[in-house]
PATI-432243 format. One record per atom (N, C-alpha, C): residue in three letters; residue number from 1; x, y, z; chain. Coordinates in steps of 0.05 Angstrom, whole numbers, plus 5000, padded with zeros to 4 digits. Example, Ala and Ser with C-alpha at 12.3 -4.5 7.8 and 13.67 -1.06 7.14 Angstrom:
ALA, 1, 5264, 4886, 5156, A
ALA, 1, 5246, 4910, 5156, A
ALA, 1, 5264, 4934, 5156, A
SER, 2, 5257, 4955, 5142, A
SER, 2, 5273, 4979, 5143, A
SER, 2, 5258, 5001, 5157, A
# end
This chain:
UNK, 1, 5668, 3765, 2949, A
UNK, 1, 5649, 3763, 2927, A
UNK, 1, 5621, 3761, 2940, A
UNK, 2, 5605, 3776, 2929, A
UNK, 2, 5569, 3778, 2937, A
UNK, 2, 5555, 3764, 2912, A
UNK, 3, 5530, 3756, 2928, A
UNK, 3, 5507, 3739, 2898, A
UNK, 3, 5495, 3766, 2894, A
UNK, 4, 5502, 3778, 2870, A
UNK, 4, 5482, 3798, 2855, A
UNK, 4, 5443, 3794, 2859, A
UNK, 5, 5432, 3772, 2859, A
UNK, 5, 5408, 3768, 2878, A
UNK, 5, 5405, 3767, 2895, A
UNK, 6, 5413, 3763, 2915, A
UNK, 6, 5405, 3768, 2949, A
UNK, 6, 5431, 3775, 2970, A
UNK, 7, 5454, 3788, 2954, A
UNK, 7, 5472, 3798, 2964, A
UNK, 7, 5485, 3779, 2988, A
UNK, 8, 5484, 3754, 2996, A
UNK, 8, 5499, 3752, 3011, A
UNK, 8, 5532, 3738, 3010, A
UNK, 9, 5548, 3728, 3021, A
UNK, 9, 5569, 3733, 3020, A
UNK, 9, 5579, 3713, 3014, A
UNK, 10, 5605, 3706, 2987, A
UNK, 10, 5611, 3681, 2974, A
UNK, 10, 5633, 3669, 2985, A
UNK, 11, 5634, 3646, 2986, A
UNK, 11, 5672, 3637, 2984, A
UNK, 11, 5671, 3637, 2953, A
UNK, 12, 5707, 3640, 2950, A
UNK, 12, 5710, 3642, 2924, A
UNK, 12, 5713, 3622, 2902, A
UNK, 13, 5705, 3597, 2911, A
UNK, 13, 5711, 3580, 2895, A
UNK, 13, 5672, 3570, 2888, A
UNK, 14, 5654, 3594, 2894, A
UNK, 14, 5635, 3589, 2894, A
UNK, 14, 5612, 3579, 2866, A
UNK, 15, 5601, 3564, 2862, A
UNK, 15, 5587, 3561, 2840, A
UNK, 15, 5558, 3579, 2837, A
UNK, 16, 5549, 3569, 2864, A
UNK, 16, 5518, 3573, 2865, A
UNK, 16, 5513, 3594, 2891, A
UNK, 17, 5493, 3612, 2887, A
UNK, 17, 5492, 3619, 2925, A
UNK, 17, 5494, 3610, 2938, A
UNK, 18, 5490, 3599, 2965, A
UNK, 18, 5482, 3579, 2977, A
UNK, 18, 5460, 3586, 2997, A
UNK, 19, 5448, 3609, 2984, A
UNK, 19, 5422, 3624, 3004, A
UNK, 19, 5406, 3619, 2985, A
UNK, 20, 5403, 3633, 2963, A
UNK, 20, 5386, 3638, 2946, A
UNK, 20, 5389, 3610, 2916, A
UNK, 21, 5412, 3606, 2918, A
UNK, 21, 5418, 3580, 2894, A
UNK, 21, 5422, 3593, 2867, A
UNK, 22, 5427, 3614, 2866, A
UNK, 22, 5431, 3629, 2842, A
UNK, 22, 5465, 3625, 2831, A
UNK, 23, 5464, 3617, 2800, A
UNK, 23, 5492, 3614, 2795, A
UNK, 23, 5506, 3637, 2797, A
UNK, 24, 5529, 3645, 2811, A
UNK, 24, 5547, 3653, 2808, A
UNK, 24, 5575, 3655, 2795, A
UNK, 25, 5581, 3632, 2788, A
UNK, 25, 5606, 3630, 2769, A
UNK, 25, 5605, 3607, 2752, A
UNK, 26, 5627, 3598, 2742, A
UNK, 26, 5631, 3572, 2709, A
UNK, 26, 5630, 3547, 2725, A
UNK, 27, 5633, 3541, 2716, A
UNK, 27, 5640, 3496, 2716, A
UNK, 27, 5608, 3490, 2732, A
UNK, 28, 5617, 3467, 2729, A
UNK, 28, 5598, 3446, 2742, A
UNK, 28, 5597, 3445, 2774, A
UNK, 29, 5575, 3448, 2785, A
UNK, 29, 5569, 3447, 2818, A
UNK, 29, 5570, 3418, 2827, A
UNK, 30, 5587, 3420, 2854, A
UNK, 30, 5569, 3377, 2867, A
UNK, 30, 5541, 3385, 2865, A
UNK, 31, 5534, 3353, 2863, A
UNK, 31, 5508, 3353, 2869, A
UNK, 31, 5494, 3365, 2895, A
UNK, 32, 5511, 3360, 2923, A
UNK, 32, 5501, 3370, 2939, A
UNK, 32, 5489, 3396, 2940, A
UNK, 33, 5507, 3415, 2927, A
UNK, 33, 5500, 3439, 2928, A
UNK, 33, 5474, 3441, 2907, A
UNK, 34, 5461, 3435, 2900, A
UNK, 34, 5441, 3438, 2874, A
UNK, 34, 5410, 3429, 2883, A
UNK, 35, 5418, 3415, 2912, A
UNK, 35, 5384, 3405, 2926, A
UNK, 35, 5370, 3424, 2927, A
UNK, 36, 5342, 3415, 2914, A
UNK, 36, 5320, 3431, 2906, A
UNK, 36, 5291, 3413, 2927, A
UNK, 37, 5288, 3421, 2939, A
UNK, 37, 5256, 3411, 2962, A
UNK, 37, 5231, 3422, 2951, A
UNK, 38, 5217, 3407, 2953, A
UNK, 38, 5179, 3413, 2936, A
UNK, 38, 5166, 3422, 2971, A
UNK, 39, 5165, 3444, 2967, A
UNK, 39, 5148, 3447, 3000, A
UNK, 39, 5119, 3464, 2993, A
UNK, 40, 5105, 3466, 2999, A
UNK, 40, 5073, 3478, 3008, A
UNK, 40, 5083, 3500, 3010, A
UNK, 41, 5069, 3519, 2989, A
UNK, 41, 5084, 3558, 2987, A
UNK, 41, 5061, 3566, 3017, A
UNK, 42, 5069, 3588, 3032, A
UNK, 42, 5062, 3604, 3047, A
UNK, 42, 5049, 3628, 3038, A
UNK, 43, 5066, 3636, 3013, A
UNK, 43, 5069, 3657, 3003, A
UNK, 43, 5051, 3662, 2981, A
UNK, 44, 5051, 3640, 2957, A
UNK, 44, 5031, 3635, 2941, A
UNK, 44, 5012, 3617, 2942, A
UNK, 45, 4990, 3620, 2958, A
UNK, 45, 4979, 3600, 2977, A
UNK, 45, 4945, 3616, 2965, A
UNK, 46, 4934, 3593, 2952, A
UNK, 46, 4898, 3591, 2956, A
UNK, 46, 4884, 3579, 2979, A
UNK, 47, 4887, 3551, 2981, A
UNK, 47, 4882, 3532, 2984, A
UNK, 47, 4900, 3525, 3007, A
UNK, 48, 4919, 3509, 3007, A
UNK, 48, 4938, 3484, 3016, A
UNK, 48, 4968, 3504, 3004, A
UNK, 49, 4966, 3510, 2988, A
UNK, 49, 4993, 3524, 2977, A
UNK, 49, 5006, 3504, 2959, A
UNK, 50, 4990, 3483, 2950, A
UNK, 50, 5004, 3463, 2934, A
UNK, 50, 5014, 3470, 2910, A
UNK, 51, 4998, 3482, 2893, A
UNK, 51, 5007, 3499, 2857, A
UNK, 51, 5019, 3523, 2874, A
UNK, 52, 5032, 3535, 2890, A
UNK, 52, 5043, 3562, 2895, A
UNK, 52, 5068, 3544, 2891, A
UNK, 53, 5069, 3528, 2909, A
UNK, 53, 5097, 3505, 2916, A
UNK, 53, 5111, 3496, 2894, A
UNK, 54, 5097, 3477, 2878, A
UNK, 54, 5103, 3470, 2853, A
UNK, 54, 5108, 3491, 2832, A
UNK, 55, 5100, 3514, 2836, A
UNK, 55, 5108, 3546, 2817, A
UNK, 55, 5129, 3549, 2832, A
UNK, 56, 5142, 3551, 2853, A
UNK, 56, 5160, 3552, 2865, A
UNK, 56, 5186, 3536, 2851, A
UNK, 57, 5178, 3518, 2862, A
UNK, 57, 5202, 3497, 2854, A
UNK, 57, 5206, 3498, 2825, A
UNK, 58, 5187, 3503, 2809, A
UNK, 58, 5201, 3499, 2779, A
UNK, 58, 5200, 3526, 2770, A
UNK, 59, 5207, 3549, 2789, A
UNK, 59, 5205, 3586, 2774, A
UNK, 59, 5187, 3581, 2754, A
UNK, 60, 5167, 3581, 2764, A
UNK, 60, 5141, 3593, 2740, A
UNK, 60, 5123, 3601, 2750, A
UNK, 61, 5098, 3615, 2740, A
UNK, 61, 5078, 3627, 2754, A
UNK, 61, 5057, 3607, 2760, A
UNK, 62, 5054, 3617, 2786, A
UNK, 62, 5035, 3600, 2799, A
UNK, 62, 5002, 3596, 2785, A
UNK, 63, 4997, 3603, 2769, A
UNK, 63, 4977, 3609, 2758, A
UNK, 63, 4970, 3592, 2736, A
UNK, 64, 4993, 3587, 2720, A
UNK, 64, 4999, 3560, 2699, A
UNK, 64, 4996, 3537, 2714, A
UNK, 65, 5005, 3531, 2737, A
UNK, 65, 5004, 3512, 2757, A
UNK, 65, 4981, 3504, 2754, A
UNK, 66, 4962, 3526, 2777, A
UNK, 66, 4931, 3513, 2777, A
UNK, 66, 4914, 3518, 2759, A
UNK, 67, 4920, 3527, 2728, A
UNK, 67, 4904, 3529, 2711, A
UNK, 67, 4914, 3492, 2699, A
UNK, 68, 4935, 3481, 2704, A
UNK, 68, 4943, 3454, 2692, A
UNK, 68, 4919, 3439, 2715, A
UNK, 69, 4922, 3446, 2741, A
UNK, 69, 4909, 3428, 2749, A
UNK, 69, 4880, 3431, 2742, A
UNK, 70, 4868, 3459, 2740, A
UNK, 70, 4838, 3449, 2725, A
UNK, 70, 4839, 3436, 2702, A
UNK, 71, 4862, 3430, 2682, A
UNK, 71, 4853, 3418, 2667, A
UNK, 71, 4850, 3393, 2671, A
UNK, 72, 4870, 3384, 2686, A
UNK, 72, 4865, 3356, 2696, A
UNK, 72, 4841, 3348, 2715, A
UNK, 73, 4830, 3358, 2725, A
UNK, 73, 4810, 3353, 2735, A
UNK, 73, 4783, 3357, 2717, A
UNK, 74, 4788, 3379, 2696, A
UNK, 74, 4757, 3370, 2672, A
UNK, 74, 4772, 3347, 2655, A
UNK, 75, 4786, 3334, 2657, A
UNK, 75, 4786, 3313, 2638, A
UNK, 75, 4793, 3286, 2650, A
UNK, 76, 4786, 3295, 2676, A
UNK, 76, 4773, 3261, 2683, A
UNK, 76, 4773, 3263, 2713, A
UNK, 77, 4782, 3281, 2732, A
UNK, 77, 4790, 3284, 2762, A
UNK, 77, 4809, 3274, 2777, A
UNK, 78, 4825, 3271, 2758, A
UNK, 78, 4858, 3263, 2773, A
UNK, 78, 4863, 3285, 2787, A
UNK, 79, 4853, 3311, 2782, A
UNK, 79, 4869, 3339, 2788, A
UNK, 79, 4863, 3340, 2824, A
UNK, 80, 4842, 3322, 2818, A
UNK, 80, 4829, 3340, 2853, A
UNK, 80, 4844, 3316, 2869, A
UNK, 81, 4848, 3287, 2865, A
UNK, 81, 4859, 3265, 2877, A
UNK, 81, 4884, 3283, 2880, A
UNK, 82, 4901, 3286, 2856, A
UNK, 82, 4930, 3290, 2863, A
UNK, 82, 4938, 3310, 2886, A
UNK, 83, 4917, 3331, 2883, A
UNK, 83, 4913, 3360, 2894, A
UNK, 83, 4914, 3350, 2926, A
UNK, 84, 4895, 3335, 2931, A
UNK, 84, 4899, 3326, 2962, A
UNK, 84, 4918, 3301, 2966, A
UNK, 85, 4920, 3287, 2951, A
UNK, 85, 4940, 3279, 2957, A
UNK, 85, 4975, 3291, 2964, A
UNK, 86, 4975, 3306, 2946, A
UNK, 86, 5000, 3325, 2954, A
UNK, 86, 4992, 3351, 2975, A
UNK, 87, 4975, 3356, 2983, A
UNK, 87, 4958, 3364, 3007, A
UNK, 87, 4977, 3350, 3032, A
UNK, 88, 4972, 3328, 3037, A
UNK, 88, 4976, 3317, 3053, A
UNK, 88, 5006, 3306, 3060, A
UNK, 89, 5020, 3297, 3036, A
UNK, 89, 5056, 3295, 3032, A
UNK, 89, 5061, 3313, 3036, A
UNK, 90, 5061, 3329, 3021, A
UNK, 90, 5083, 3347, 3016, A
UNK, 90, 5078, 3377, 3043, A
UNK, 91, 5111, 3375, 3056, A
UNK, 91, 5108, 3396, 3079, A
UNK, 91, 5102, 3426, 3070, A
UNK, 92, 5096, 3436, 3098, A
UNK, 92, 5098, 3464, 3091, A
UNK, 92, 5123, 3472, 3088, A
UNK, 93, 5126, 3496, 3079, A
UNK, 93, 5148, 3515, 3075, A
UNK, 93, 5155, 3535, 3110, A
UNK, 94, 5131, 3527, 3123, A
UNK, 94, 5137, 3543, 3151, A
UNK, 94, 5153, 3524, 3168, A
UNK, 95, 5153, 3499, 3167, A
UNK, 95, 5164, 3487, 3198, A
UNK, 95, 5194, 3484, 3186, A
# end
């Protein structure tokens, strides 16, 4: 059995990819298999890659991301605190 998204190769009692995390079949997965990591995008990267990251992790466009964070920053500047703050936590996606 192959994951129809990134084709690689299943055991058969498989739920999820375990490359890509895409469901593959019924029931309920362990938890193990379902870990999701917040990392600094490479890929969708302005800045720091922090809103590429966070579009990442929750499949959505990165663009909703940092249009949320300007809002938060015209309505009082939490946006730019959080912005470096997670600057600095949160790893890259390279190491």
């Amino acid at each position: 059995m192959y994951c129809k998204k990134c084709g690689a190769e299943l055991p058969q009692d498989a739920v999820f990819c375990p490359q890509c995390g895409t469901s593959v079949g019924g029931g309920k997965a362990p938890r193990e298999n379902f870990k999701k990591n917040l990392y600094r995008s490479s890929r969708n990267k302005m800045i720091s890659g922090v809103c590429g990251g966070i579009a990442e992790y929750f499949g959505i466009d990165p663009t909703l991301v940092r249009l949320g964070l300007v809002l938060l920053t015209a309505l009082g500047g939490a946006g730019v605190l959080a912005y470096i703050i997670l600057a600095i936590v949160v790893p890259s996606d390279e190491a």
